[in-house]
KOLMARLO-385211 format. One record per atom (N, C-alpha, C): chain; atom name; x, y, z. Coordinates in steps of 0.05 Angstrom, whole numbers. Example, Ala and Ser with C-alpha at 12.3 -4.5 7.8 and 13.67 -1.06 7.14 Angstrom:
2
ch,at,xx,yy,zz
A,N,264,-114,156
A,CA,246,-90,156
A,C,264,-66,156
A,N,257,-45,142
A,CA,273,-21,143
A,C,258,1,157
// end
This chain:
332
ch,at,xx,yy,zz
A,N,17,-24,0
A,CA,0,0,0
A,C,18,25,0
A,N,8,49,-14
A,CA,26,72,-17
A,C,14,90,3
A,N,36,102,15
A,CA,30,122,36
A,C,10,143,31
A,N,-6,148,45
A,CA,-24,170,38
A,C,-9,197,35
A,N,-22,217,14
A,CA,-3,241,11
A,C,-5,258,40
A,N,17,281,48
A,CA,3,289,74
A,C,-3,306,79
A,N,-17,306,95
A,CA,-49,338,92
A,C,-38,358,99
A,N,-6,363,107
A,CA,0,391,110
A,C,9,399,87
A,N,21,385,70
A,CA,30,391,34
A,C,10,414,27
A,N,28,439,19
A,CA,9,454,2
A,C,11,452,-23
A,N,-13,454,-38
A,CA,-25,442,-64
A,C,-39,472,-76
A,N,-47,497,-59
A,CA,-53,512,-74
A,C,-39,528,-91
A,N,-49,538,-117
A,CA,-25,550,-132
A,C,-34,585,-119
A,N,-9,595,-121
A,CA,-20,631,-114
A,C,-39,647,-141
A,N,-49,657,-120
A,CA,-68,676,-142
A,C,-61,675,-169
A,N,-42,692,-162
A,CA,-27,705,-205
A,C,-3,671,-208
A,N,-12,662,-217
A,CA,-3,640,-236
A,C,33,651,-236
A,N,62,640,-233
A,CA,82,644,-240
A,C,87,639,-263
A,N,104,669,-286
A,CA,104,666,-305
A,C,130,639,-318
A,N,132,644,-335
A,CA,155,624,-348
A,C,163,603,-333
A,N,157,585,-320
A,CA,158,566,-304
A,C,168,543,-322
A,N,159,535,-344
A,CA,161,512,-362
A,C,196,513,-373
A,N,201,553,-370
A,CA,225,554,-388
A,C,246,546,-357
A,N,239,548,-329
A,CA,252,553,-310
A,C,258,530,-298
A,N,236,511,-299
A,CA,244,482,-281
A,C,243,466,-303
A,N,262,441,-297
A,CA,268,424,-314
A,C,274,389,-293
A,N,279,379,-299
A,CA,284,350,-285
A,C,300,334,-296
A,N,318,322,-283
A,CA,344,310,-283
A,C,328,281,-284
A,N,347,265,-298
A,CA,348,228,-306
A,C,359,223,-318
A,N,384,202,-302
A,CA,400,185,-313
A,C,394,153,-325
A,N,407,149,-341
A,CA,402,123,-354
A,C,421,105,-353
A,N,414,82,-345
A,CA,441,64,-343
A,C,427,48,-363
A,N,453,38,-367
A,CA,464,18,-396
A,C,446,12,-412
A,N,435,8,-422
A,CA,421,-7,-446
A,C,385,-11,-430
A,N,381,11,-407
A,CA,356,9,-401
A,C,335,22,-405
A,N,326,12,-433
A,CA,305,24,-447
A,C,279,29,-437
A,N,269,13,-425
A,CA,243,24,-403
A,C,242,42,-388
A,N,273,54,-378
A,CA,272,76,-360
A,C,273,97,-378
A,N,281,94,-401
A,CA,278,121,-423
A,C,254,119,-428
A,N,238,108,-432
A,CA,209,111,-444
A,C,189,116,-418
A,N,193,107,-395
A,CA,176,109,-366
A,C,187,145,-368
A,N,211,149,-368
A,CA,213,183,-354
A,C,197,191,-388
A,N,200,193,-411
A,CA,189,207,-425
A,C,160,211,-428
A,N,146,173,-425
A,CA,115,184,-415
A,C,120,205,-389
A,N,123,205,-366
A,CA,117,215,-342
A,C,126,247,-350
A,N,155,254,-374
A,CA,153,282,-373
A,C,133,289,-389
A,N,115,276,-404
A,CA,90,286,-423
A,C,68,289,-399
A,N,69,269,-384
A,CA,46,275,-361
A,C,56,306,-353
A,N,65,305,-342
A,CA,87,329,-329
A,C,72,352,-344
A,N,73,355,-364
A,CA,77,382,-386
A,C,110,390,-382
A,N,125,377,-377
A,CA,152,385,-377
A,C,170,395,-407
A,N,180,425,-409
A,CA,204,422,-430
A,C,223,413,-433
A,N,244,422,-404
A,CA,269,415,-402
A,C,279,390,-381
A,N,293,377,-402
A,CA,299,353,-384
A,C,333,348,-389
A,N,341,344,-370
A,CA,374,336,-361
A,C,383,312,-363
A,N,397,300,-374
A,CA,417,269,-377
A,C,434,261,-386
A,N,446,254,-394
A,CA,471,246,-401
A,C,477,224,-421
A,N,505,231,-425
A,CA,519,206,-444
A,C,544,202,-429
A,N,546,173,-422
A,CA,574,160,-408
A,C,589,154,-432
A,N,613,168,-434
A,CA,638,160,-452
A,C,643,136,-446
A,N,644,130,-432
A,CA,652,107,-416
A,C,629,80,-430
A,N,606,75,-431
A,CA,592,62,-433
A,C,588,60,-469
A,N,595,86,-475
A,CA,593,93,-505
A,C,615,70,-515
A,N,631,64,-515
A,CA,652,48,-514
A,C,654,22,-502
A,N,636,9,-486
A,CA,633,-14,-487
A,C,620,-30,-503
A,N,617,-52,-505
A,CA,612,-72,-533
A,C,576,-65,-533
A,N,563,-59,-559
A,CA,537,-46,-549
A,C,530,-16,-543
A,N,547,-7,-541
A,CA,554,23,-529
A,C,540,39,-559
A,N,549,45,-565
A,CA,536,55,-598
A,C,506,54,-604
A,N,497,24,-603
A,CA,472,28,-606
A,C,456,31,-585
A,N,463,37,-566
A,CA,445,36,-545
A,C,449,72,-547
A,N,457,86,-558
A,CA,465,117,-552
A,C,444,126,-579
A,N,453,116,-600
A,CA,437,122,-627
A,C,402,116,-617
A,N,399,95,-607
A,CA,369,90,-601
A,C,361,98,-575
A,N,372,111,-566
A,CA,369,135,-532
A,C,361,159,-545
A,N,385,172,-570
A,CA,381,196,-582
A,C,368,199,-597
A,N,362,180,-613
A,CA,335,189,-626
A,C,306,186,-618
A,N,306,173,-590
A,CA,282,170,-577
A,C,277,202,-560
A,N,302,212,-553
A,CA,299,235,-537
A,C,291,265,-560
A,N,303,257,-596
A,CA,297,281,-607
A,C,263,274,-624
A,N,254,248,-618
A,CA,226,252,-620
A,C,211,264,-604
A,N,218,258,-574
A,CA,203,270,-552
A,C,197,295,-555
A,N,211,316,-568
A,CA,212,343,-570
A,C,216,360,-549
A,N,225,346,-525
A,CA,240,358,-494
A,C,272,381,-513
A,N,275,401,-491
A,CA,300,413,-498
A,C,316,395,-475
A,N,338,384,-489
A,CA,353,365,-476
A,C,382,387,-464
A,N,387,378,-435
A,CA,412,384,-427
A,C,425,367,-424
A,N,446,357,-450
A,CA,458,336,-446
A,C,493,337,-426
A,N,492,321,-406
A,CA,521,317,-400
A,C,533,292,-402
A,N,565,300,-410
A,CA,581,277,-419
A,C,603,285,-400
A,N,607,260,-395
A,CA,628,249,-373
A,C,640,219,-374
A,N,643,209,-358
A,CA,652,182,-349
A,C,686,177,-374
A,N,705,183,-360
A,CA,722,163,-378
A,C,728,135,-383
A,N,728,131,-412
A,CA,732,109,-414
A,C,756,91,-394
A,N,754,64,-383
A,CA,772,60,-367
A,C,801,54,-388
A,N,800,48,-410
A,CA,815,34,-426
A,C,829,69,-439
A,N,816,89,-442
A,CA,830,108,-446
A,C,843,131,-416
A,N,841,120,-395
A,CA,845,132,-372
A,C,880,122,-359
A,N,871,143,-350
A,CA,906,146,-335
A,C,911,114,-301
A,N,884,119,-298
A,CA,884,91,-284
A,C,858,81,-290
A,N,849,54,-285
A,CA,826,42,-297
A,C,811,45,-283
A,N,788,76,-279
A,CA,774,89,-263
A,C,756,102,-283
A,N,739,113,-276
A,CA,716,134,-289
A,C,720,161,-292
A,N,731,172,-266
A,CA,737,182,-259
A,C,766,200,-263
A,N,778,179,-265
A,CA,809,190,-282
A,C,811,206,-309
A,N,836,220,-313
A,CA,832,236,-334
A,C,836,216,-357
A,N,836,224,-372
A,CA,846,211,-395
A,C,875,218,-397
A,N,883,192,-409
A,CA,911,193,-423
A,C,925,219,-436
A,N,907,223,-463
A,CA,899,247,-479
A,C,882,257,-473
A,N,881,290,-468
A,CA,865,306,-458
A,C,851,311,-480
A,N,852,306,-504
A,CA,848,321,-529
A,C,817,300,-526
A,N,823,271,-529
A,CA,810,254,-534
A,C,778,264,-519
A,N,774,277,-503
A,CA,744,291,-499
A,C,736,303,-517
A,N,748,320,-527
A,CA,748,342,-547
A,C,738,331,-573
A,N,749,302,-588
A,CA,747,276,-603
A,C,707,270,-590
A,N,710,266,-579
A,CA,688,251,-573
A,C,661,272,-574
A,N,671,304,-570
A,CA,648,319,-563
A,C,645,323,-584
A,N,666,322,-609
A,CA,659,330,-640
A,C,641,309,-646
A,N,649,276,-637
A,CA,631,253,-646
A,C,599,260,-639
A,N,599,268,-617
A,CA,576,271,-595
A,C,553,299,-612
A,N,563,319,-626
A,CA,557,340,-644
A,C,540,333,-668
A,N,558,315,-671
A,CA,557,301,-708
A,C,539,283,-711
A,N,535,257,-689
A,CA,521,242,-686
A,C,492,245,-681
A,N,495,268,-663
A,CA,465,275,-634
A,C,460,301,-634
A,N,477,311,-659
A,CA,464,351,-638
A,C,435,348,-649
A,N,415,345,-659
A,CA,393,344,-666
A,C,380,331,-640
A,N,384,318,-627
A,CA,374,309,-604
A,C,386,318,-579
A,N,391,346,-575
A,CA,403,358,-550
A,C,403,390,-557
A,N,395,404,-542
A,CA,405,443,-545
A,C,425,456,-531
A,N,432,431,-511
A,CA,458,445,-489
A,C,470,432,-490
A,N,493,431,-484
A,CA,515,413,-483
A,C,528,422,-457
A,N,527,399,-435
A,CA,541,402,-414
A,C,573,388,-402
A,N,590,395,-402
A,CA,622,390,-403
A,C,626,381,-375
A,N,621,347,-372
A,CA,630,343,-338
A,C,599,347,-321
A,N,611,334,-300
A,CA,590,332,-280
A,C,602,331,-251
A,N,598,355,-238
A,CA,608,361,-213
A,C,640,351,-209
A,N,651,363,-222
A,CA,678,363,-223
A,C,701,370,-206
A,N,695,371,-194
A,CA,704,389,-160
A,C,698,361,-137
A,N,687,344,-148
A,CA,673,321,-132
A,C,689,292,-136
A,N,703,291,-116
A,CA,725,267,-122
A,C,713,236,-143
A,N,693,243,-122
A,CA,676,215,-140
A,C,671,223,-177
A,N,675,236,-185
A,CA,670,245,-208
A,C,689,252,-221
A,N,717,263,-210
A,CA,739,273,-228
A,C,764,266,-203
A,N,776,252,-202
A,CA,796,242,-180
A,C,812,262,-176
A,N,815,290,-174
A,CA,828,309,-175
A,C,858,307,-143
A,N,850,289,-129
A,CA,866,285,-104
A,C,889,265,-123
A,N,882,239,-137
A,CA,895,233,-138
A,C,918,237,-173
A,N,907,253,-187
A,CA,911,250,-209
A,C,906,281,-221
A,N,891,304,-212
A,CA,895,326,-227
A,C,897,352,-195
A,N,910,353,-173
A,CA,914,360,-150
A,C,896,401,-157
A,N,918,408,-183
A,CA,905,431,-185
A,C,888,436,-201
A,N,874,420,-219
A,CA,853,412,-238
A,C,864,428,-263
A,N,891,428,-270
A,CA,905,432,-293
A,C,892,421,-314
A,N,893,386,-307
A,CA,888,372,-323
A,C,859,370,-340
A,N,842,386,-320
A,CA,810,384,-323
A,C,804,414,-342
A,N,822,427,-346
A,CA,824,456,-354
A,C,828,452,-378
A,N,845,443,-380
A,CA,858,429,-411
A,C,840,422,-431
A,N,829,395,-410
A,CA,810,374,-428
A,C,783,397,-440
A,N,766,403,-420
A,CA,748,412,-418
A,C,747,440,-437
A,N,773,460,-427
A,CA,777,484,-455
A,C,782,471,-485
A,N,787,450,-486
A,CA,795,446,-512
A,C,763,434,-522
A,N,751,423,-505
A,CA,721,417,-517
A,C,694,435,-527
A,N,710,454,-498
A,CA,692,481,-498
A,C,701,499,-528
A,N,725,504,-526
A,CA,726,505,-550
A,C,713,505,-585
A,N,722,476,-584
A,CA,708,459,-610
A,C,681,465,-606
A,N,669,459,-584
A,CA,635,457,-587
A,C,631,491,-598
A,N,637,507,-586
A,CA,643,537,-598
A,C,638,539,-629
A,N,660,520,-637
A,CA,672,528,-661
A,C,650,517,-683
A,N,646,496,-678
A,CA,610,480,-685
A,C,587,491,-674
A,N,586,511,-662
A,CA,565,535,-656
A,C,545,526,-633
A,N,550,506,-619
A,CA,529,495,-596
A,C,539,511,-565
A,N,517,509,-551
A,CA,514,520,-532
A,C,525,501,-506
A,N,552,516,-497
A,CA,557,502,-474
A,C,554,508,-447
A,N,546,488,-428
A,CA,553,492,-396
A,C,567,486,-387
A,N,587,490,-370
A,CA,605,480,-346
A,C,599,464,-328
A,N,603,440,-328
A,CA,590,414,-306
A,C,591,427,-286
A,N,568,430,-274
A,CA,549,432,-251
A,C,574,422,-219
A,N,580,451,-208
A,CA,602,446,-185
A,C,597,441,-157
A,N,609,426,-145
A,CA,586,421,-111
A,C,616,398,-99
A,N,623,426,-83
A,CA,604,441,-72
A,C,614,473,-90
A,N,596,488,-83
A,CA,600,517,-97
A,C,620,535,-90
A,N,637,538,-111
A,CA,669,541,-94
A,C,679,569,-113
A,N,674,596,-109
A,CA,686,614,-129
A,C,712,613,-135
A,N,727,592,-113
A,CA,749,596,-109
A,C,759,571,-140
A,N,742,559,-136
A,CA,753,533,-161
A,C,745,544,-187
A,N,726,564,-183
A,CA,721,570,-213
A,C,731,594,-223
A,N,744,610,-208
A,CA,766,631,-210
A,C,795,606,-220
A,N,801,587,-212
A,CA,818,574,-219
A,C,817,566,-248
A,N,793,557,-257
A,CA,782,531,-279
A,C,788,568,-296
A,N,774,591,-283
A,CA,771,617,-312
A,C,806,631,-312
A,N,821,623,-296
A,CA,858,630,-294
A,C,865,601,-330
A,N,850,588,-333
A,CA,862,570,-344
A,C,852,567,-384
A,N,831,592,-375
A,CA,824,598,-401
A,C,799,595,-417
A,N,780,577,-387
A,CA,758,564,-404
A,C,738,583,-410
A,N,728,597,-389
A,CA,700,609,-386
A,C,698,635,-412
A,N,726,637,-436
A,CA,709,655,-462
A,C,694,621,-473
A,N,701,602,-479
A,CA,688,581,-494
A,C,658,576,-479
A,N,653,582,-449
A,CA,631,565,-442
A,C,609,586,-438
A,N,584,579,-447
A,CA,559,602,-445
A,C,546,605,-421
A,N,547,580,-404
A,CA,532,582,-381
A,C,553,569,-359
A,N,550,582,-328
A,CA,562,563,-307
A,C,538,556,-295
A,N,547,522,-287
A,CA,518,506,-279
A,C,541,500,-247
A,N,514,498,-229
A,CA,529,493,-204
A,C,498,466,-191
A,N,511,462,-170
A,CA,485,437,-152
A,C,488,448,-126
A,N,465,445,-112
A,CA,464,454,-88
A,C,436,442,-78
A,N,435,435,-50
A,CA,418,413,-50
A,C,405,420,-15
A,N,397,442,-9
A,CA,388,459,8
A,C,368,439,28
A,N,369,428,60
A,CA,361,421,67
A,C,366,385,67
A,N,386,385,63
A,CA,404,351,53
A,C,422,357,77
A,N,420,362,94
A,CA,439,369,117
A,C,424,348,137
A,N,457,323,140
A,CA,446,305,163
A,C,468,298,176
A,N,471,308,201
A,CA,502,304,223
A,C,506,279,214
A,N,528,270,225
A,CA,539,239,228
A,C,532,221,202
A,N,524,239,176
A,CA,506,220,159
A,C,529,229,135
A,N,526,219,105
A,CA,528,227,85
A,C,512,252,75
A,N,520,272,63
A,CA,509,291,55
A,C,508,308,32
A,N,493,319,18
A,CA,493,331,-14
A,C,499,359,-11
A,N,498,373,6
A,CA,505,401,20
A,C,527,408,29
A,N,554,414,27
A,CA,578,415,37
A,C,573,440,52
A,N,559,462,48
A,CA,553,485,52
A,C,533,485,88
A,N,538,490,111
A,CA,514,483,127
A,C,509,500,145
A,N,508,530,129
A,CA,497,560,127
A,C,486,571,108
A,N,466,547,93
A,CA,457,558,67
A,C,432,580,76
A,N,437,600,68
A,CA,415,624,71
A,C,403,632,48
A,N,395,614,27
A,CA,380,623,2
A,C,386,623,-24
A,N,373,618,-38
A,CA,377,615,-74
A,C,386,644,-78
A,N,369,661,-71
A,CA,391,691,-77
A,C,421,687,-65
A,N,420,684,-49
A,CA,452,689,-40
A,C,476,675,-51
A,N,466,644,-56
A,CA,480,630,-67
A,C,488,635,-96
A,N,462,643,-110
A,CA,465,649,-140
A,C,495,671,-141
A,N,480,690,-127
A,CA,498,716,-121
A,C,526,711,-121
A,N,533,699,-103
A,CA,556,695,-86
A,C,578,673,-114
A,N,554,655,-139
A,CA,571,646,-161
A,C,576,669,-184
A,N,557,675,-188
A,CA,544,698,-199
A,C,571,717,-210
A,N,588,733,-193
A,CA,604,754,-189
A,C,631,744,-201
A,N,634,716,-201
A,CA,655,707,-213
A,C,657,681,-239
A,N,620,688,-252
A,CA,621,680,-269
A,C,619,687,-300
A,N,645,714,-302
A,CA,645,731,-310
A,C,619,745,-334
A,N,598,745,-321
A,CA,577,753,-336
A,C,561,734,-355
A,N,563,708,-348
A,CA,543,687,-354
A,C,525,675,-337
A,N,509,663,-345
A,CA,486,656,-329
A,C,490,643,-324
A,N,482,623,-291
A,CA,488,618,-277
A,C,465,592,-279
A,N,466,568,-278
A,CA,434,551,-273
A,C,439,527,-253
A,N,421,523,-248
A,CA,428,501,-228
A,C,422,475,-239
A,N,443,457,-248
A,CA,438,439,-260
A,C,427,411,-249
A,N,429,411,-217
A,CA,416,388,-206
A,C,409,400,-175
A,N,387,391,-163
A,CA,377,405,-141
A,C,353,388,-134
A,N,349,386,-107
A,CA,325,369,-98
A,C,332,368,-67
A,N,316,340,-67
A,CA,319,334,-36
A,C,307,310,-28
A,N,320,295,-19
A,CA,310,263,-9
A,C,286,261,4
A,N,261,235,0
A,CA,248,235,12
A,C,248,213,38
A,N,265,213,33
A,CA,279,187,65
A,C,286,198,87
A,N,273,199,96
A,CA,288,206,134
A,C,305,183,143
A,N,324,198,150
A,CA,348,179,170
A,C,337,174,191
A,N,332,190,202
A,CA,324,183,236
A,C,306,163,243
A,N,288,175,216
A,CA,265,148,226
A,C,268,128,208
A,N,287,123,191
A,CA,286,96,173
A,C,263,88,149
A,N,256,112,145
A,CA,240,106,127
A,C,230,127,106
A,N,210,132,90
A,CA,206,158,75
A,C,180,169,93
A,N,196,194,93
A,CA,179,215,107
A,C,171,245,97
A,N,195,245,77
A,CA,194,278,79
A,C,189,289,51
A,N,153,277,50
A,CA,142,288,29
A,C,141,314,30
A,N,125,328,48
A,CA,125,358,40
A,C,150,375,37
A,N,177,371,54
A,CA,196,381,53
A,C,196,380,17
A,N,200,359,5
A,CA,195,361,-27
A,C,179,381,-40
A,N,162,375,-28
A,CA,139,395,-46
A,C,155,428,-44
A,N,160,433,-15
A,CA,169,470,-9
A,C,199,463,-27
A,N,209,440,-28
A,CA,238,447,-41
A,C,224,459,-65
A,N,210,441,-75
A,CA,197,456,-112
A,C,195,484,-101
A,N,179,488,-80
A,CA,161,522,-81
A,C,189,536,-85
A,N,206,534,-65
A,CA,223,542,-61
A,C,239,552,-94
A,N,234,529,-114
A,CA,241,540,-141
A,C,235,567,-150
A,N,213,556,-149
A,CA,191,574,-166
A,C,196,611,-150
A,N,201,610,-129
A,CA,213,635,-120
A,C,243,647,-127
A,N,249,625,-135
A,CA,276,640,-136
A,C,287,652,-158
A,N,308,665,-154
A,CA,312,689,-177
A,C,327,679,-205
A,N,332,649,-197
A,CA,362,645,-221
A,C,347,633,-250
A,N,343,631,-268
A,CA,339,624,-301
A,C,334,599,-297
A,N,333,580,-287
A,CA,337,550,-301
A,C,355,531,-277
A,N,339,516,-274
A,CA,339,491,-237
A,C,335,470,-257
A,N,347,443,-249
A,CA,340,422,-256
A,C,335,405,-232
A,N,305,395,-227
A,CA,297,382,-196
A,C,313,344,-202
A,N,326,338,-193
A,CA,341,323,-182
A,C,324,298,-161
A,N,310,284,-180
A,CA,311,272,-205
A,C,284,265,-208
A,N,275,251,-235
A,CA,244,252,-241
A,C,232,221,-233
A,N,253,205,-216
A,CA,248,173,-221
A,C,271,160,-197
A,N,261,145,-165
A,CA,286,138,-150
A,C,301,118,-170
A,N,325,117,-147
A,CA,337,98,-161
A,C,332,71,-158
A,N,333,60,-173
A,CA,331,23,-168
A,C,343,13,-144
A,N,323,4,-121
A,CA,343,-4,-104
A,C,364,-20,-107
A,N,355,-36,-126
A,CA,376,-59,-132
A,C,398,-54,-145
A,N,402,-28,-156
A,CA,425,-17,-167
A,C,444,-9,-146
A,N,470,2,-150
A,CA,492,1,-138
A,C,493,42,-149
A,N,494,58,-119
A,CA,500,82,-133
A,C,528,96,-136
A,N,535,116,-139
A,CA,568,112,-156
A,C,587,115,-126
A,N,573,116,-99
A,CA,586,109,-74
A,C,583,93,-72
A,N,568,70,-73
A,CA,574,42,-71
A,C,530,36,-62
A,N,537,13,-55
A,CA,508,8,-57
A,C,491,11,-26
A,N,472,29,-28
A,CA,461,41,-11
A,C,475,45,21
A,N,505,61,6
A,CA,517,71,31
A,C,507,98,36
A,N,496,112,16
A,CA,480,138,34
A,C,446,131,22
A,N,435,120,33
A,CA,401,107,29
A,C,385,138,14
A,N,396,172,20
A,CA,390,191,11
A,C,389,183,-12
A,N,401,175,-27
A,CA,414,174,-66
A,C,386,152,-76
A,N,376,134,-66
A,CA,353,121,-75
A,C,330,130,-72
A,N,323,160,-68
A,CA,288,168,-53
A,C,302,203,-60
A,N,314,216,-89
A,CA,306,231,-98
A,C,288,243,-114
A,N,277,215,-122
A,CA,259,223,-144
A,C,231,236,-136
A,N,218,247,-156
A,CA,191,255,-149
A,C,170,234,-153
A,N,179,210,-171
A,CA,165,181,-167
A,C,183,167,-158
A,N,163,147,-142
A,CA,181,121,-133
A,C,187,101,-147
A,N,201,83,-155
A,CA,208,72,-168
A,C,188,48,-170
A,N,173,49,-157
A,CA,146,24,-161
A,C,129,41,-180
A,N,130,63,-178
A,CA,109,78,-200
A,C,102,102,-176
A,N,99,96,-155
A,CA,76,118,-139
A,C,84,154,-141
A,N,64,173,-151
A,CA,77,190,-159
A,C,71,207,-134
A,N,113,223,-128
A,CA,96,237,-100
A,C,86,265,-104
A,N,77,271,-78
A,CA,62,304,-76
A,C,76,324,-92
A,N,101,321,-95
A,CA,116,339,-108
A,C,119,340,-137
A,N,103,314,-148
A,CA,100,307,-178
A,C,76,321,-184
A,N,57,321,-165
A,CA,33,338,-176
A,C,35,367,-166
A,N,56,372,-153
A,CA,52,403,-146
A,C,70,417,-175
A,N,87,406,-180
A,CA,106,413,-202
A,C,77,405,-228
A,N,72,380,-232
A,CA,46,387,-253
A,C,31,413,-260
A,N,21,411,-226
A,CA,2,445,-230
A,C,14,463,-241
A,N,44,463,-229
A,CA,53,490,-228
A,C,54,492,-267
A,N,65,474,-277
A,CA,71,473,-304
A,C,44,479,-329
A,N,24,467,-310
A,CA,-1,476,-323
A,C,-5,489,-328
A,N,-4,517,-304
A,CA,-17,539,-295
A,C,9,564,-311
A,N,32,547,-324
A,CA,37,575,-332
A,C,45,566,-361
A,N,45,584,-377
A,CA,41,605,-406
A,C,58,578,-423
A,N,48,565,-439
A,CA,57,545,-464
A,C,90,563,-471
// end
């Protein structure tokens, strides 16, 4: 039996309808390997939705395993029927082109991203409008910078030379999404040449993911607001816009061992819809499979399985129909 929704959840929309909402929230979903049901379950659910913008990715890494190819060609053309504006990010190195046999690791050749984002152009730009370079890159689990790029030289390199090219083939790039939000790393990454090639800086921030003694999505645990935060990237992103490329909030309580914190969901959305910055992606539209393994290992932080706004049995939560309304209620 599915939990009843709970009666403090607010569900009304305000008077005057919020304008551009469709152009402002968007929803994040990842796809593992060759799982075609989860591409077709999030694309019905973003048509339920009325959703435009949706966030996901392409693993270099997977692109390159045996199968890899077609499972990308029949992903991408399933996503440029949908007629969603896609924010695509590419990441994962191949282990066979990496400096150690990790995901994580740089590549051998730095160039060889650069190779792949031209492939990635040529193959798919018809099925994507953004192109996103990396994914939280500042985040060990994602770019091993402790053991293999200390001052992210290496990540400067790869990434300007992509930013670049994608430039030069006229597509619209973002800067993988940083977390924690560090002016200080991205004053570093713009010392190194990238930020004339990139159009947008994307950051994550995950407001209310604050749990002592626990794993946590928040490095930050004085967050005082989407203004401030925007602000505070804002100033040193030398005059590009700023979006938040992944954002949400678990519906699992630690304390009590179980899912609890539907409404906290719902105000994380409101909480969108107030804030001042262009373009949020809510994090994520679908949990994860429990039975999957997440890129910390398998349900060592139980948060990472109970992001979604559906549960992975199907049950859709409060925060799926409050984001509905909201999408309804404003302007095609």
């Amino acid at each position: 039996m599915q939990p009843a929704s709970p009666t403090s959840t607010a569900t009304t929309l305000p008077a005057t309808a919020p304008q551009g909402l469709r152009d402002k929230l968007g929803v994040c979903q990842w796809f593992h390997f060759e799982d075609r049901d989860a591409v077709d379950r999030t694309l019905e659910l973003s048509a339920e939705l009325g959703l435009r913008h949706l966030r996901t990715g392409i693993s270099w890494a997977d692109y390159l395993r045996p199968g890899g190819k077609a499972w990308y060609d029949w992903q991408m053309a399933r996503l440029r029927q949908s007629g969603l504006e896609v924010l695509l990010s590419v990441w994962h190195t191949p282990p066979s082109l990496a400096e150690a046999a990790a995901c994580n690791a740089p590549p051998r050749r730095l160039r060889d991203f650069a190779d792949f984002i031209d492939l990635v152009i040529t193959d798919y730009g018809e099925a994507w409008h953004h192109l996103e370079l990396w994914n939280e890159p500042n985040n060990r689990y994602k770019w091993d910078f402790p053991a293999f790029d200390p001052d992210w030289r290496k990540f400067g390199q790869m990434i300007g030379d992509a930013a670049y090219w994608a430039k030069q083939r006229g597509r619209s790039t973002v800067l993988g999404g940083m977390i924690p939000v560090d002016h200080h790393w991205l004053d570093l990454i713009g010392s190194y040449g990238v930020l004339p090639y990139v159009d947008v800086v994307g950051i994550h921030a995950f407001p209310g993911m604050w749990f002592p003694h626990h794993p946590n999505w928040e490095w930050h645990r004085d967050w005082t607001g989407w203004q401030d935060r925007l602000a505070y990237v804002s100033g040193h992103a030398g005059g590009r816009p700023v979006w938040v490329t992944e954002t949400g909030i678990a519906t699992w309580d630690l304390a009590l061992g179980r899912e609890a914190k539907y409404e906290l969901q719902v105000q994380a959305m409101d909480d969108l819809v107030a804030a001042p910055g262009d373009r949020f992606y809510f994090y994520s539209l679908i949990d994860l499979d429990p039975a999957r393994e997440a890129i910390e290992g398998f349900h060592v932080d139980e948060n990472e399985y109970h992001m979604g706004l559906v549960k992975h049995d199907g049950y859709r939560k409060p925060a799926f129909a409050r984001l509905k309304e909201l999408l309804a209620a404003s302007p095609q």
